[in-house]
N, C-alpha and C positions, 0 to 999 in steps of 0.2 A: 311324351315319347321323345328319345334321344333321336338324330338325324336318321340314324341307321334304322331305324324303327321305324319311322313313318314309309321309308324307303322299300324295306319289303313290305308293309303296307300296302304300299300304293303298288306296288307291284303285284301282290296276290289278288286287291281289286279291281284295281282297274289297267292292270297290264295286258291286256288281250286289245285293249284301245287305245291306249293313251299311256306315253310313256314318259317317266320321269326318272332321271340319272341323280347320281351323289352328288355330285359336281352341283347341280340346281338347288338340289334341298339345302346343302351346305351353305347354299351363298346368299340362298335366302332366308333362311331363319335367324341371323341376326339382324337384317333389315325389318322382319316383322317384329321383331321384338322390338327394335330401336320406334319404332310407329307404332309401340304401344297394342299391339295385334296379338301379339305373346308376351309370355314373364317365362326367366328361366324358374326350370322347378329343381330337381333334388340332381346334386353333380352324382357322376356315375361310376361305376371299373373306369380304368384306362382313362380318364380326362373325359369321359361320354357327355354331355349334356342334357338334359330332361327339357323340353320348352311344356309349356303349358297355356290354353287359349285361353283368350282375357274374353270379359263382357264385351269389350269393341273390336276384337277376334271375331267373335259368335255373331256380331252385328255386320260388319263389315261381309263375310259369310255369305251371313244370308242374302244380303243384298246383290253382292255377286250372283247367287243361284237366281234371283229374281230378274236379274238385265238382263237384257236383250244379247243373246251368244255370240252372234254375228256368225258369218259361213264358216261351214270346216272347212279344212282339207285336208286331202288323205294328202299321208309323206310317207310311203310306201320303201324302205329300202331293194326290196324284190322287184316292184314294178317297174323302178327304176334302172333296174339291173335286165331286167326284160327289155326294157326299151333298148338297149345297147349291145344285147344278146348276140347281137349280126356279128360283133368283132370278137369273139370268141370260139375258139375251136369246137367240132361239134361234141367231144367229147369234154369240154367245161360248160356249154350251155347243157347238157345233158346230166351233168351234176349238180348243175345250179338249181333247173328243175328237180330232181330227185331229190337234195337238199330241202327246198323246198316243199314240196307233198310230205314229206317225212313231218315237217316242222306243223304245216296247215294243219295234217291228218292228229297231232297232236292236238291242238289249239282246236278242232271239233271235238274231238272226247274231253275235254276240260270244259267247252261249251257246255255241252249236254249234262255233265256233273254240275256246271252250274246251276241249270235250270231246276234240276232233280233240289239243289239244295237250298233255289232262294227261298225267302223268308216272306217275299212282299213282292207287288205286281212290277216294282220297277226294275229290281232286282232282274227278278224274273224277263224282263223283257229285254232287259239290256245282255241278258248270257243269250239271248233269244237272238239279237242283233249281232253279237259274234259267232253265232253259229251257223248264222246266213251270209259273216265276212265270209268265215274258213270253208264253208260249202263254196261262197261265191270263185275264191283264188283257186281251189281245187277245181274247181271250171274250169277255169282262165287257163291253168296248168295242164288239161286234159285237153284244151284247144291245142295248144302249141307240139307242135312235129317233130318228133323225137329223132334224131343220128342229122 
């Protein structure tokens, strides 16, 4: 896959949790290459590039999925924006919410399509897990005091 490729990629899969920009894939796909992790594959339209995983890609991989993850943390741009909410007039915290439920109440029906179309129980469980985030935020969004 060219950069651009992996990028909606990663976007279609696992964008509801974990987000990854141009800017990152770009600057890391020749360092995985240069480490032997990739090979380029077949140049593209426009200057595109193709990378392709190597056996110490696929290795390297796995072993990642196998360590130990260490803690998450959520980096919420809304939450953040909730924390700070006080300094805003009541009609921009009032859009920031509405913004928001607008965006959640999306990110629940993309949940729920998920679950309808995974293929395997992880899949499955993980659309399962963003549709108890987007329920969760629309909570959070339903606490908070509207004007």
């Amino acid at each position: 896959m060219t950069g651009g490729q992996l990028v909606a990629a990663a976007g279609e899969r696992f964008g509801a949790f974990f987000s990854v920009t141009r800017s990152q894939v770009y600057r890391e796909l020749p360092a995985l290459a240069e480490a032997g992790l990739l090979r380029l594959g077949k140049q593209g339209p426009r200057s595109s590039q193709q990378y392709v995983l190597t056996a110490a890609g696929k290795k390297a991989f796995k072993a990642w999925l196998t360590s130990e993850p260490g803690p998450d943390h959520l980096r919420s741009p809304l939450i953040l924006r909730l924390m700070h909410a006080n300094t805003l007039t009541p009609k921009q915290r009032a859009n920031l919410v509405q913004l928001a439920r607008e965006r959640y109440q999306g990110d629940q029906e993309a949940a729920r399509a998920a679950m309808k179309a995974a293929e395997d129980p992880y899949s499955r469980a993980v659309a399962e897990f963003g549709l108890g985030y987007a329920r969760a935020v629309l909570k959070l969004l339903d606490a908070i005091p509207t004007g």
